[in-house]
Backbone as a chain_set.jsonl record, in Angstrom:
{"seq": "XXXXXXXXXXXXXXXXXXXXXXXXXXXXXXXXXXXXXXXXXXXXXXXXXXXXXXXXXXXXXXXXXXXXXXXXXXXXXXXXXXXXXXXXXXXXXXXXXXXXXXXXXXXXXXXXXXXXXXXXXXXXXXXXXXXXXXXXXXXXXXXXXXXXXXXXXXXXXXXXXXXX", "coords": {"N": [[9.782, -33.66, 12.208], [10.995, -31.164, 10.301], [13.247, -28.474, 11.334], [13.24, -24.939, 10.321], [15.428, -23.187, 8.777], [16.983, -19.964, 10.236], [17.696, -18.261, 7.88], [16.064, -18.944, 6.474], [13.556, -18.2, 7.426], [13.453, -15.529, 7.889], [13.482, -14.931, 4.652], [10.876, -15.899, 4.831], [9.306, -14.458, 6.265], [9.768, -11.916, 4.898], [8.775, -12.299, 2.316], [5.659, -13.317, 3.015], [5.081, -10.292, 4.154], [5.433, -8.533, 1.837], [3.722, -10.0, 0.449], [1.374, -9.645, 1.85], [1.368, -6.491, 1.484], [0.975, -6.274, -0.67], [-1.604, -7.599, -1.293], [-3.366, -6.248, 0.597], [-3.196, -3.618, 0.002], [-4.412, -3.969, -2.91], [-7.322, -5.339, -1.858], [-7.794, -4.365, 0.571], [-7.712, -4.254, 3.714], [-9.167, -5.941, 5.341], [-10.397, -6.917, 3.691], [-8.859, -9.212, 3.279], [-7.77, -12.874, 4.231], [-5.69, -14.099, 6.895], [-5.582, -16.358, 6.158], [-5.688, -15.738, 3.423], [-3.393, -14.185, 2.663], [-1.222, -15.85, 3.341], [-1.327, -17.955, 1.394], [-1.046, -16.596, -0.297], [1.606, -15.832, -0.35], [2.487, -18.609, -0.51], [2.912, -20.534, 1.475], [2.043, -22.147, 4.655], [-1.122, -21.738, 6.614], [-0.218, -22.214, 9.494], [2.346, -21.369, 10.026], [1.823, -18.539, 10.318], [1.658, -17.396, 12.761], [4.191, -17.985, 14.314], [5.192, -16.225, 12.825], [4.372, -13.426, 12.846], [2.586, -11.846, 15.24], [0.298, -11.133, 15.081], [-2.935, -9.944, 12.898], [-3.291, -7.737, 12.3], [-0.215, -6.805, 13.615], [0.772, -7.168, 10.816], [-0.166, -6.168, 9.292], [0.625, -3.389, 10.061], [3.617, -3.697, 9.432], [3.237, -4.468, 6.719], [2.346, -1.795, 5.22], [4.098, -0.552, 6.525], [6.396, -1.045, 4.782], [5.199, -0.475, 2.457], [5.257, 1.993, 2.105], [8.022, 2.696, 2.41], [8.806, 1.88, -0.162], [7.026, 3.387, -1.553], [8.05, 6.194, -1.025], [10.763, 5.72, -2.275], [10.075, 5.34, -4.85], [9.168, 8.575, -4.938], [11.237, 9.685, -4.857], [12.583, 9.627, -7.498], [13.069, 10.975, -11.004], [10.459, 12.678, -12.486], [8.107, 11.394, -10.891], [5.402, 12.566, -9.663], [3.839, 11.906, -12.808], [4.294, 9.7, -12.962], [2.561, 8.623, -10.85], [0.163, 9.79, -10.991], [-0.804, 8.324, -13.135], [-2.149, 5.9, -16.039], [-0.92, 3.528, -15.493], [-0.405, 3.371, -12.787], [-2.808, 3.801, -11.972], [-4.098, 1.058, -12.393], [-2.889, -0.689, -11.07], [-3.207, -1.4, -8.116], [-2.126, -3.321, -6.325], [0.847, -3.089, -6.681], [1.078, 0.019, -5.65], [0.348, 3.317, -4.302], [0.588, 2.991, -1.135], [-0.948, 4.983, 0.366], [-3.351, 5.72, -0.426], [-4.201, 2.703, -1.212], [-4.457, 2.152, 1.481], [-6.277, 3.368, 2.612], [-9.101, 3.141, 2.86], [-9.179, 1.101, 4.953], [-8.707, 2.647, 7.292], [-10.401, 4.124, 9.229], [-11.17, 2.135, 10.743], [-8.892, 1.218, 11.655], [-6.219, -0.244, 14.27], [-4.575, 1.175, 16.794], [-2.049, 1.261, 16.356], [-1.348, 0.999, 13.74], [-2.737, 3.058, 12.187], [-1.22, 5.19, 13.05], [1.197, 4.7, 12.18], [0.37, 5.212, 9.611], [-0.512, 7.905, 9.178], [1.569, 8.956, 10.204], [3.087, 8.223, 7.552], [1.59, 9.608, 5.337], [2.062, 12.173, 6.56], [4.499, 12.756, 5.991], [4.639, 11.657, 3.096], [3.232, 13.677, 2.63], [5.142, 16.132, 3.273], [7.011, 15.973, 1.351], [5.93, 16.561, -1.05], [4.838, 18.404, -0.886], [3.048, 19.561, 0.523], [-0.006, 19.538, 2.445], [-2.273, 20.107, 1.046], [-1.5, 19.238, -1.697], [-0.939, 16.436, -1.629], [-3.204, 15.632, -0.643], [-4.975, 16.156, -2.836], [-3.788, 14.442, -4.955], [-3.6, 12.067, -4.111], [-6.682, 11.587, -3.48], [-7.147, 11.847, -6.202], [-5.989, 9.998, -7.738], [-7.459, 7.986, -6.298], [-10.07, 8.411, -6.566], [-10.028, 8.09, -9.659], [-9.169, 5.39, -9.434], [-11.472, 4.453, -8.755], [-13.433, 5.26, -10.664], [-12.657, 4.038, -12.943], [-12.199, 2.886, -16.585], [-13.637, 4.7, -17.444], [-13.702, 8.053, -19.231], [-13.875, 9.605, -17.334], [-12.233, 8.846, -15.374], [-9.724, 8.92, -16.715], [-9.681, 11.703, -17.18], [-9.48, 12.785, -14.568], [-7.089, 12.003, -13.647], [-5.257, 13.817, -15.61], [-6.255, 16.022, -15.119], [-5.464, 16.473, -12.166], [-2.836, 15.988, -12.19], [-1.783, 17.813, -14.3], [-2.486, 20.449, -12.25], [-1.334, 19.906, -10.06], [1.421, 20.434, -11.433]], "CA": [[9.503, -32.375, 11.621], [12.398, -30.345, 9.876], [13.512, -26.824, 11.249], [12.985, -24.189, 9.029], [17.031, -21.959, 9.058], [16.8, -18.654, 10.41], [17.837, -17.266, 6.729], [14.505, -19.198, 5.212], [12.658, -17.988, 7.997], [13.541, -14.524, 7.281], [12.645, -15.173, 3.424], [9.12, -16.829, 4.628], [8.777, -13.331, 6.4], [9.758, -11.026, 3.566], [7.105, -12.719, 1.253], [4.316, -13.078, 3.738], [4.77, -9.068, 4.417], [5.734, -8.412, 0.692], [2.467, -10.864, -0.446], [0.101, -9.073, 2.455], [1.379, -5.515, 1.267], [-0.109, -6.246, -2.048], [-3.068, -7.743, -1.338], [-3.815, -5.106, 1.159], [-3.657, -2.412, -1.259], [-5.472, -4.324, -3.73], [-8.207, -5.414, -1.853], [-8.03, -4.047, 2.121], [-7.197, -5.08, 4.918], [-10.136, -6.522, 6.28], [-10.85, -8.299, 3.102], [-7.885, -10.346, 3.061], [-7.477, -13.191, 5.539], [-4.315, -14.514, 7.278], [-5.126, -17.726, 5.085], [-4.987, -15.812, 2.265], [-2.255, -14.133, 2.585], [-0.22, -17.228, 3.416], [-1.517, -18.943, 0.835], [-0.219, -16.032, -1.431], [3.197, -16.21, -0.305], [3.159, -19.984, -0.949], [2.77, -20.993, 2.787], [0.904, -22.96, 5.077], [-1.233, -20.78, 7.384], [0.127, -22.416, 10.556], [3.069, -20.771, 10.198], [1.787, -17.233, 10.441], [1.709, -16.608, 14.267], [5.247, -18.24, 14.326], [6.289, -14.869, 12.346], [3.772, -12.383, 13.662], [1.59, -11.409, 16.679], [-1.599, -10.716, 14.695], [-3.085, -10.036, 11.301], [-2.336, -6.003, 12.479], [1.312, -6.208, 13.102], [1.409, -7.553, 9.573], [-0.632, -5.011, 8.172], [1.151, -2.646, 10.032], [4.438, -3.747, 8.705], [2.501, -4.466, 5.216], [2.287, -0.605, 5.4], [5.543, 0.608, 6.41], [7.034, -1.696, 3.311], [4.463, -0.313, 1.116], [5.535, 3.425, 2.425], [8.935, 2.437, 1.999], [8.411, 1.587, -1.394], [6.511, 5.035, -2.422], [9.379, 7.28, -0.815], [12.142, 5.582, -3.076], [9.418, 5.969, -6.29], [8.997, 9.922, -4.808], [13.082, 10.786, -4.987], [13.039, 9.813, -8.855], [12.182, 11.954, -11.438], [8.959, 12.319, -13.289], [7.334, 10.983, -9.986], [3.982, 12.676, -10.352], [3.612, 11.102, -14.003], [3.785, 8.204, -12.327], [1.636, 8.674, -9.481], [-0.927, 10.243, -11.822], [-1.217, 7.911, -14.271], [-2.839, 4.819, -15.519], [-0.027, 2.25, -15.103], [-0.451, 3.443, -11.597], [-4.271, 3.644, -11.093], [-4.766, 0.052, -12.855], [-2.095, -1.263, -10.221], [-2.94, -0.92, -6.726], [-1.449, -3.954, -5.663], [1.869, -1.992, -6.348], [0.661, 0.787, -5.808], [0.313, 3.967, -3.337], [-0.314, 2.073, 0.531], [-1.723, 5.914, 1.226], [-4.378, 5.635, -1.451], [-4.525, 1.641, -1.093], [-5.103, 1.018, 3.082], [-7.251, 4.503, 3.331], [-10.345, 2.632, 2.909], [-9.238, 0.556, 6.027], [-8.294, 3.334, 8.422], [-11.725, 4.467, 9.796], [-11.323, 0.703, 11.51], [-7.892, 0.481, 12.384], [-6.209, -0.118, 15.388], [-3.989, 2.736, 16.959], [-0.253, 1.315, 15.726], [-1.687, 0.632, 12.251], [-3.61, 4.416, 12.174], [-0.457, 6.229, 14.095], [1.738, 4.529, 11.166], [-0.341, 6.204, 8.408], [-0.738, 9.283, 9.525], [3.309, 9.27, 9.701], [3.539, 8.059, 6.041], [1.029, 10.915, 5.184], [2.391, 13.593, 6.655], [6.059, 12.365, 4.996], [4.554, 12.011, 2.064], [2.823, 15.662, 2.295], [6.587, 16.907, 3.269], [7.601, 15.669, 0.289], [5.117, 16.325, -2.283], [4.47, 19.746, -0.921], [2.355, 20.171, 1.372], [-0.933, 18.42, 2.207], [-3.107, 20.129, -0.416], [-0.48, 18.29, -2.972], [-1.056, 15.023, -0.984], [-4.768, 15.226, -0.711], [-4.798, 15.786, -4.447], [-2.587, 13.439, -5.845], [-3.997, 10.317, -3.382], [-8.032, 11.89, -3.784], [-7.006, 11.94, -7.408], [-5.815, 8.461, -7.235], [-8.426, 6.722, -5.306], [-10.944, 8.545, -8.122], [-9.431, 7.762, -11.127], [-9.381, 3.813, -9.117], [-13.168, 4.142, -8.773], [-14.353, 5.194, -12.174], [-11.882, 3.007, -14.486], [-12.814, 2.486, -17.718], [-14.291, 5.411, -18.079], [-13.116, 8.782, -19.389], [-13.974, 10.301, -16.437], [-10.989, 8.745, -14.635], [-8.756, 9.918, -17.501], [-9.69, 13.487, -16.967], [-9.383, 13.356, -13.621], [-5.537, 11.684, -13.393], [-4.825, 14.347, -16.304], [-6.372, 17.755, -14.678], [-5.003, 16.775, -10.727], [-1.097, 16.072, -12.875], [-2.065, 19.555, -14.476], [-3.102, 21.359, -11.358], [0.061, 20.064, -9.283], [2.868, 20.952, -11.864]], "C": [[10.814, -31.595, 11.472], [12.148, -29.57, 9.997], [13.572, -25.851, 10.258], [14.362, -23.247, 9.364], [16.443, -20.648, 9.255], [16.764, -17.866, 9.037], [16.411, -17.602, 6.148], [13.837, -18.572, 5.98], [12.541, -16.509, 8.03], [12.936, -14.001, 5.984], [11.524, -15.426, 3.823], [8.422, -15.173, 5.148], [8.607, -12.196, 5.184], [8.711, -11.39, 2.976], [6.08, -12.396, 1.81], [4.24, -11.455, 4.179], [5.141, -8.078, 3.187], [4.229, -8.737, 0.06], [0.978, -9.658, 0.481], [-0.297, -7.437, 1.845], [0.764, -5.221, -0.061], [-1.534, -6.471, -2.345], [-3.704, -6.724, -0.612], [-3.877, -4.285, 0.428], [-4.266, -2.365, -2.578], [-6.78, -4.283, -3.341], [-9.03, -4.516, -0.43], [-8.05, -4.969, 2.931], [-8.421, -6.114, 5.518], [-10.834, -7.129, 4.717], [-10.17, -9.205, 2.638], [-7.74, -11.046, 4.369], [-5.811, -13.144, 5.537], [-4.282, -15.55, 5.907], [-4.606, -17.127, 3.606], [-3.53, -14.692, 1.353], [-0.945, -15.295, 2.382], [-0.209, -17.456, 2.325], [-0.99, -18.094, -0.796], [1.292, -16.121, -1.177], [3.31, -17.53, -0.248], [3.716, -20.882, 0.451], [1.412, -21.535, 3.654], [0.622, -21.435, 6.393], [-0.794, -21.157, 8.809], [1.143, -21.826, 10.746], [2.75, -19.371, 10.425], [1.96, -16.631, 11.639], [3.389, -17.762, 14.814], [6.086, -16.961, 13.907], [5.075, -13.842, 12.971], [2.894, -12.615, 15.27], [0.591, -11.609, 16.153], [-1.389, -10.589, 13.156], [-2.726, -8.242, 11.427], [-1.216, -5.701, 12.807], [1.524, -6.56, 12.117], [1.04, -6.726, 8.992], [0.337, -3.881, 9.018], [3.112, -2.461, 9.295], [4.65, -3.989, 6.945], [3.085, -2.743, 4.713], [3.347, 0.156, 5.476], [6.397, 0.13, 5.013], [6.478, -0.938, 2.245], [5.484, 1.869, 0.933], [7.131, 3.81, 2.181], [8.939, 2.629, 0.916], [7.892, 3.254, -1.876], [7.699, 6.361, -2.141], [10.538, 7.3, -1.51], [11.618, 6.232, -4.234], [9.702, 7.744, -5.882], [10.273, 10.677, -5.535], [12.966, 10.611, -6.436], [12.012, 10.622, -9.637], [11.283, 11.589, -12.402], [7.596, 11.379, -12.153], [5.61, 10.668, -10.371], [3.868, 12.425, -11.48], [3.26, 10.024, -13.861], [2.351, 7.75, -12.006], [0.119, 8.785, -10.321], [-0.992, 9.445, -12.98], [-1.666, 6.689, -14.382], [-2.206, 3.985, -15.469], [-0.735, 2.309, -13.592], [-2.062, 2.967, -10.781], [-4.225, 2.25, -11.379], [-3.747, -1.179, -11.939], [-1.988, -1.262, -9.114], [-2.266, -1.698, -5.851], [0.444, -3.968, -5.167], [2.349, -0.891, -6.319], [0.781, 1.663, -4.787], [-0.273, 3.258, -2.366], [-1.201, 3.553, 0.93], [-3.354, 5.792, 0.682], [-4.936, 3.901, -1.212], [-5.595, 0.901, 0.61], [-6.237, 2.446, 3.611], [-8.431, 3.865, 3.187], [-10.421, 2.411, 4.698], [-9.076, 1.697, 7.584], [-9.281, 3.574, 9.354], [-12.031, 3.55, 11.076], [-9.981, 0.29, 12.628], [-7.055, 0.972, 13.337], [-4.933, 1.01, 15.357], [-2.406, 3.066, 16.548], [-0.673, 2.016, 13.842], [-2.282, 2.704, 11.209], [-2.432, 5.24, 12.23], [0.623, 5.825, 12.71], [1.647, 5.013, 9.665], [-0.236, 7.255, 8.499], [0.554, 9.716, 9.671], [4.046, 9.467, 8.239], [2.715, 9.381, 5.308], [1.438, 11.964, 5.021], [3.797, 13.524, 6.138], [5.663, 12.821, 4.087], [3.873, 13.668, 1.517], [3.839, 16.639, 2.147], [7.492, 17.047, 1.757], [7.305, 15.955, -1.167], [4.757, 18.019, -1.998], [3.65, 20.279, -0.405], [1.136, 19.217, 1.782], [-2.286, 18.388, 1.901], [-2.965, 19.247, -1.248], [-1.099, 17.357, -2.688], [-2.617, 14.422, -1.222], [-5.431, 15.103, -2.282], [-4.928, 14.99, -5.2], [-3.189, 12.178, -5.241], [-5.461, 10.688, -3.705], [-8.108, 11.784, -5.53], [-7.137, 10.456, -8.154], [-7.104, 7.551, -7.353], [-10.023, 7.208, -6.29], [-11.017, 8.173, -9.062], [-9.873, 5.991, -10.902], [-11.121, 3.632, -9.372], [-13.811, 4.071, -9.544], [-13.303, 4.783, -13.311], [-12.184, 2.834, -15.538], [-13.822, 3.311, -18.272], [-13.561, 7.033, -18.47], [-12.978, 9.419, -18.315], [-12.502, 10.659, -15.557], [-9.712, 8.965, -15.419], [-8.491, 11.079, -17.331], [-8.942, 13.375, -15.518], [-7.377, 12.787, -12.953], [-4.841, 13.634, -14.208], [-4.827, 15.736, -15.613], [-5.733, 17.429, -13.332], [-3.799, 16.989, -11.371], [-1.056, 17.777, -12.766], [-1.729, 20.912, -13.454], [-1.738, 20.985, -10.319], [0.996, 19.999, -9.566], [2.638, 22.585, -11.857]], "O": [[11.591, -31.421, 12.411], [11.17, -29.121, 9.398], [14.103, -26.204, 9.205], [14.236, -22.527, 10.354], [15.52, -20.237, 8.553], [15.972, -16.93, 8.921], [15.721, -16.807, 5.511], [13.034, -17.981, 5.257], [11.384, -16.135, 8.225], [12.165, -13.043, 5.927], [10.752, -15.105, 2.919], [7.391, -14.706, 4.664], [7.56, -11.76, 4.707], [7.666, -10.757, 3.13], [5.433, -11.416, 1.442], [3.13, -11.227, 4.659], [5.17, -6.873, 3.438], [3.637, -7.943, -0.67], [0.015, -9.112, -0.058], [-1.438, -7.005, 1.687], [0.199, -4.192, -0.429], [-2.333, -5.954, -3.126], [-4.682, -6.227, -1.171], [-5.034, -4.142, 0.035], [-4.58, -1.379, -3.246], [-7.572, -3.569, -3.955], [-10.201, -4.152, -0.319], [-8.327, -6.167, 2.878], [-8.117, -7.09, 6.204], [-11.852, -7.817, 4.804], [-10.556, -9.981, 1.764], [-7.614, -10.432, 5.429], [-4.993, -12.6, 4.795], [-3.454, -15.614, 4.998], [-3.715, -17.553, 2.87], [-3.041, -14.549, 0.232], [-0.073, -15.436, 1.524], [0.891, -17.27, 1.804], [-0.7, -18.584, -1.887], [2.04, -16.561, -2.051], [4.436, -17.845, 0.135], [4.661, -21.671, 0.469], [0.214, -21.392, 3.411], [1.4, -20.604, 6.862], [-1.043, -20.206, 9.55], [1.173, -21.507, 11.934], [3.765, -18.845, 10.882], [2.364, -15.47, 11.707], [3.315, -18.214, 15.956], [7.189, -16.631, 14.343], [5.437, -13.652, 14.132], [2.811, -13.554, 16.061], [-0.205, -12.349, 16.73], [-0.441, -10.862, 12.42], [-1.964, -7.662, 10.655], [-0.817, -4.567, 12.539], [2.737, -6.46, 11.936], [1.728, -6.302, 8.063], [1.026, -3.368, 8.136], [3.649, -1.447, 8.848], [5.616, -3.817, 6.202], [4.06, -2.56, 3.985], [3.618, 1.175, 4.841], [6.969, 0.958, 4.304], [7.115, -0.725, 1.214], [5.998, 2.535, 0.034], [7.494, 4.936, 1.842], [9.11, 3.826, 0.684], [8.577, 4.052, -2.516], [8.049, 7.229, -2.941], [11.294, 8.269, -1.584], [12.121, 7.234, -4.742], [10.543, 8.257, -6.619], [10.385, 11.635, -6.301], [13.316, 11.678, -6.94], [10.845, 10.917, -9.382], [11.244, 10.53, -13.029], [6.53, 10.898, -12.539], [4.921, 9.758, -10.83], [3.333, 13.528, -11.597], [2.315, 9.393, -14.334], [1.484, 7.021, -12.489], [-0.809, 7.98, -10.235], [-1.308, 10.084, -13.983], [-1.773, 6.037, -13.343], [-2.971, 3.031, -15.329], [-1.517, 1.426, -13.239], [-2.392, 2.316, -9.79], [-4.349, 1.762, -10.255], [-3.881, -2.385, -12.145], [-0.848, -1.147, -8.666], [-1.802, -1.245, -4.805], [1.077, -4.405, -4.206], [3.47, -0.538, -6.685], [1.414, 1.091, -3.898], [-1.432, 2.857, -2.483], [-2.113, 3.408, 1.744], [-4.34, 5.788, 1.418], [-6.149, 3.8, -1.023], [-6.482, 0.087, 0.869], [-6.83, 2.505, 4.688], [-9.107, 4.63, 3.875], [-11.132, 3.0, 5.511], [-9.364, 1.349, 8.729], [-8.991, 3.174, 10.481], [-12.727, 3.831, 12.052], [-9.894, -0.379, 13.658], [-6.915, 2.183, 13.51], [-4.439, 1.55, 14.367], [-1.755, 4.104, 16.427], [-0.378, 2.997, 13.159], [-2.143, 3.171, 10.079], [-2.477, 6.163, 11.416], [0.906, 6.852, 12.094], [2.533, 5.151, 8.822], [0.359, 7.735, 7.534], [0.796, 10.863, 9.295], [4.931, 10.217, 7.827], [3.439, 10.158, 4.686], [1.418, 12.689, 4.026], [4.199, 14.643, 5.817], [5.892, 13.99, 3.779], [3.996, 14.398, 0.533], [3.812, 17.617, 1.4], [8.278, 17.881, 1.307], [8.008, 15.743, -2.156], [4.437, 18.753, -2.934], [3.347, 21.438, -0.689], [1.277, 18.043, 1.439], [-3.162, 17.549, 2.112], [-3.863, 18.504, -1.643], [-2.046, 17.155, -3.448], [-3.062, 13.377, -1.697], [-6.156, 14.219, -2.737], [-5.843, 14.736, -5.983], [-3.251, 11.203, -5.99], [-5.767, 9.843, -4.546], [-9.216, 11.639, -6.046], [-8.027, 9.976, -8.856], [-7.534, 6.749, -8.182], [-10.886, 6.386, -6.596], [-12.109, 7.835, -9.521], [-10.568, 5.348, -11.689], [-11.732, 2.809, -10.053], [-14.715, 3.24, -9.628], [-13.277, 5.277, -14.439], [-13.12, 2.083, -15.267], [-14.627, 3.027, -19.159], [-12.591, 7.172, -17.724], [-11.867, 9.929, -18.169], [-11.916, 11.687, -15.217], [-8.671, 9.185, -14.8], [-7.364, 11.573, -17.305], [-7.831, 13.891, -15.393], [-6.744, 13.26, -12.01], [-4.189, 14.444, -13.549], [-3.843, 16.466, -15.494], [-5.145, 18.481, -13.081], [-3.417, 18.157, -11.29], [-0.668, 18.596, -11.933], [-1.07, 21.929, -13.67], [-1.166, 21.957, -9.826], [1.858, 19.653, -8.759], [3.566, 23.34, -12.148]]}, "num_chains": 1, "name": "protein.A"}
């Protein structure tokens, strides 16, 4: 059996917490396994508890990547355009993790919860408070729900509206 190099084994991590951070905010946490995570980053699932502890330090590092990720989008400009619009809603897999893993929270354990509620209140710091926040992600996670219908047009268009 051939060693896998510390640098690939690094790469096998990146993906598998790159691949989970997408599917998690596509589908949730608790309806993605380990397998199929792995099996999205192009790995066998035996390897997974070689790079993590659990399927919750991955989501919790799923999470801080994803949170990562929305704080760089935040600093540039035309943000909210973004945020509010339908590239964004019709993309959750790269998409807001606040809006994506809030389904899962109600469930999850106290790193995974205590990690959100950090990215949250960031992103409230940042956005303006956490009217703005509740908004802009309630806006979001609306617009996700009724797709394809005008409804979720209006409602990207009047939250934009209502928080310029």
């Amino acid at each position: 059996m051939s060693r896998v190099s510390q640098e690939q084994s690094r790469e096998n991590r990146r993906r598998v917490v790159e691949t989970a951070a997408r599917l998690f905010r596509e589908r949730g946490v608790n309806q993605v396994s380990v397998a199929d995570v792995m099996a999205g980053a192009g790995l066998t699932h035996g390897g997974f508890y070689k790079q993590f502890t659990s399927k919750d330090a991955l989501a919790v590092e799923a999470l801080a990547l994803g949170l990562s990720d929305i704080g760089e989008r935040l600093a540039r400009p035309g943000f909210l355009d973004y945020y509010l619009s339908a590239e964004h809603r019709d993309d959750p897999g790269d998409g807001c993790p606040i809006a994506g893993f809030a389904r899962d929270m109600p469930a999850a354990d106290a790193e995974l919860t205590a990690t959100y509620a950090e990215g949250v209140e960031d992103f409230a710091g940042k956005l303006g408070g956490t009217a703005a926040v509740s908004m802009a992600v309630g806006a979001l996670i609306l617009a996700r729900a009724t797709a394809g219908t005008e409804l979720s047009d209006r409602i990207l268009r009047e939250a934009l509206a209502a928080l310029r």
